[in-house]
C-alpha positions as CSV (number, residue, x, y, z in Angstrom):
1,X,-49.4,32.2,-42.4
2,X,-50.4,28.3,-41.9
3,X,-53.6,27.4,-43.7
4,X,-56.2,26.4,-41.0
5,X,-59.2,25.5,-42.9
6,X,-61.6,23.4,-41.6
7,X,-60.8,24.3,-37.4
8,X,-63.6,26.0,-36.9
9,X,-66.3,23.6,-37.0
10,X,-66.4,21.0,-34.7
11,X,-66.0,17.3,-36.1
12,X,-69.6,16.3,-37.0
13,X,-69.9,12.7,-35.1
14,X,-72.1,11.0,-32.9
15,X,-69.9,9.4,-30.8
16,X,-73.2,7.7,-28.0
17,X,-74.6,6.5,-31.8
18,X,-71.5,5.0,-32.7
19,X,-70.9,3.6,-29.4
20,X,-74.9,1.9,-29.5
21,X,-73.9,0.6,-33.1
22,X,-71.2,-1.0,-32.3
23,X,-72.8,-2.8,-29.1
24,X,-75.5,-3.7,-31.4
25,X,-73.4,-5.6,-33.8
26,X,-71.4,-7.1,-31.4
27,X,-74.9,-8.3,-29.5
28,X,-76.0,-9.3,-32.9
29,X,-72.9,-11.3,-34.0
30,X,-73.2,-13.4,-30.4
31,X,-77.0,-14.1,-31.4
32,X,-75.7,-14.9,-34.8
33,X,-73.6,-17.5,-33.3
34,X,-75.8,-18.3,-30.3
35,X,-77.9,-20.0,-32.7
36,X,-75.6,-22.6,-33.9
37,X,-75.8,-25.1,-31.3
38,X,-79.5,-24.8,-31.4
39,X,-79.7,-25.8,-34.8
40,X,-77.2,-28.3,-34.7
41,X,-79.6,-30.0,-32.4
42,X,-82.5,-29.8,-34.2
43,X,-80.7,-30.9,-37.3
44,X,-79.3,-34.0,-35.7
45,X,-82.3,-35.0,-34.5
46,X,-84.2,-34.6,-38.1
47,X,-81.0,-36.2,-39.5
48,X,-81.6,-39.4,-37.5
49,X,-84.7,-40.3,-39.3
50,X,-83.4,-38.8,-43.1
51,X,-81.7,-41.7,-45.1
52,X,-80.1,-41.9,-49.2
53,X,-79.5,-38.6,-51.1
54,X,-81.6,-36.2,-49.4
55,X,-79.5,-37.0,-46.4
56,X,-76.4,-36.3,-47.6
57,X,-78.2,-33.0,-49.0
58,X,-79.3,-31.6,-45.6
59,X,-75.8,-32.4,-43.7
60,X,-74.4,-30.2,-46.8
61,X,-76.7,-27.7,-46.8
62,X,-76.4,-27.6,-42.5
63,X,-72.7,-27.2,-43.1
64,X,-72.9,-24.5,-45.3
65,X,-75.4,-22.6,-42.8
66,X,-73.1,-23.0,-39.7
67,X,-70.2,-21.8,-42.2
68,X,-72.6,-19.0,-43.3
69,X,-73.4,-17.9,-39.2
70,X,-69.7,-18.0,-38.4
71,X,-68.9,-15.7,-41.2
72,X,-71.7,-13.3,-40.5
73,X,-70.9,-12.8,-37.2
74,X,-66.8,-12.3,-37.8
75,X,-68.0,-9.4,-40.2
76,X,-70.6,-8.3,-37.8
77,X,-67.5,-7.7,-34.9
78,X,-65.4,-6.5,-37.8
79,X,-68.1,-3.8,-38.7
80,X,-68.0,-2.9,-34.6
81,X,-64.3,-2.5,-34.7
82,X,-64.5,-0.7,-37.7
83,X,-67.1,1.8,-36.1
84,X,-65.3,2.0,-32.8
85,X,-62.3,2.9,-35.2
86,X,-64.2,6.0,-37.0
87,X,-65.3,7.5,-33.3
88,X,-61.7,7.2,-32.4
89,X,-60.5,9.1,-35.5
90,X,-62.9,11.7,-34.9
91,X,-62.4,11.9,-31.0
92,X,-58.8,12.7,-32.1
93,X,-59.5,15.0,-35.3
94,X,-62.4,16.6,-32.6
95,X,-58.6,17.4,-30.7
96,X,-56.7,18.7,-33.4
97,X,-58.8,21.4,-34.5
98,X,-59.5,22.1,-30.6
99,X,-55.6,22.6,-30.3
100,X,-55.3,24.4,-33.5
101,X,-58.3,27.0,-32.3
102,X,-56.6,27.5,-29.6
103,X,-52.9,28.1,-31.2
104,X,-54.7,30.6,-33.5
105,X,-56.2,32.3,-30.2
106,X,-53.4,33.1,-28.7
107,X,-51.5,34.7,-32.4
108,X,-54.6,36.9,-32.7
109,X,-53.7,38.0,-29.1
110,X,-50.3,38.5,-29.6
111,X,-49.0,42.5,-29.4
112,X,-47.7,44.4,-32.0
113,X,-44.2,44.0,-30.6
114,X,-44.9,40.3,-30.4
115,X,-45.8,40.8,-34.4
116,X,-42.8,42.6,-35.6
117,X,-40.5,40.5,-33.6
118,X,-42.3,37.1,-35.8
119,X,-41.6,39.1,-38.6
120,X,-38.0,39.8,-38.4
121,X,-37.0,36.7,-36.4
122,X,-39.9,34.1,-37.2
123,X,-42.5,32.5,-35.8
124,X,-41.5,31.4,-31.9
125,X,-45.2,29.3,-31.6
126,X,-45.6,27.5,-34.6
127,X,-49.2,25.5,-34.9
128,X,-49.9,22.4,-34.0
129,X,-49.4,19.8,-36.8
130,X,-49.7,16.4,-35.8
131,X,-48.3,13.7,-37.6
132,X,-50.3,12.4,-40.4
133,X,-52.8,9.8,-39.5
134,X,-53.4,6.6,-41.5
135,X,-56.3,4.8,-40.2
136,X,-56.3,1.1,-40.6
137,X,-58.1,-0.8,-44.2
138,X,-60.5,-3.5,-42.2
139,X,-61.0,-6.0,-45.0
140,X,-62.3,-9.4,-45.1
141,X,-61.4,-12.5,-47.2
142,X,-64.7,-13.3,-48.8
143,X,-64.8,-17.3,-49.2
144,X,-66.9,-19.1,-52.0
145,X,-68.8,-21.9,-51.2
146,X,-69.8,-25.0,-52.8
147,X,-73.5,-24.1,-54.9
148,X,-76.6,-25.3,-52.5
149,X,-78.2,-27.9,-54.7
């Protein structure tokens, strides 16, 4: 008999959470971004009246936080892709064991006749065993930047 561990619970995920995550980090990562142009304003102006080293210091330092936004907010949509990802997985997993409950149904059902003739001439309804699922490794390139004298 096929091992069928694990099909009678249903996959434990909360697929509305997931789905409010995800929006939320998406939302997040455009305010993350959104704020860009208003600081870029603000700088320039202060920059106007800034003059020798410290100068140079803010522009570098302004730089490093619109480098710092843009990063944040590519992981932000990564971690929403990632999450829309796991409630896919688990949407599909969620299937699986539905399909497989319902294979193992219909052999509890089966006659005797039905039984003996498995038996002698082997199984005619074999279970459902989908093809092996490798989800996909989200990683991210994690970039050094200069130190913020």
């Amino acid at each position: 008999m096929v091992d069928l561990r694990g099909i009678t619970e249903d996959v434990p995920f909360d697929h509305a959470a997931a789905t409010r995550l995800a929006a939320q980090l998406r939302a997040s990562a455009d305010e993350c971004e959104g704020q860009i142009p208003r600081r870029s304003t603000v700088a320039g102006i202060a920059a106007e009246q800034w003059r020798g080293v410290y100068a140079g210091q803010f522009t570098g330092r302004m730089d490093i936080c619109y480098a710092d936004a843009r990063r944040l907010a590519t992981a932000m949509r990564q971690a929403a892709n990632q999450v829309d990802e796991l409630s896919r997985l688990a949407a599909e997993e969620q299937q699986r064991r539905e399909q497989a409950r319902e294979w193992q149904r219909r052999q509890e059902d089966e006659g005797l006749l039905d039984q003996i003739g498995d038996f002698f001439f082997g199984e005619d309804d074999l279970p459902p065993v989908p093809d092996p699922i490798t989800p996909p490794v989200y990683t991210a390139d994690v970039t050094t930047v200069g130190s913020r004298e």
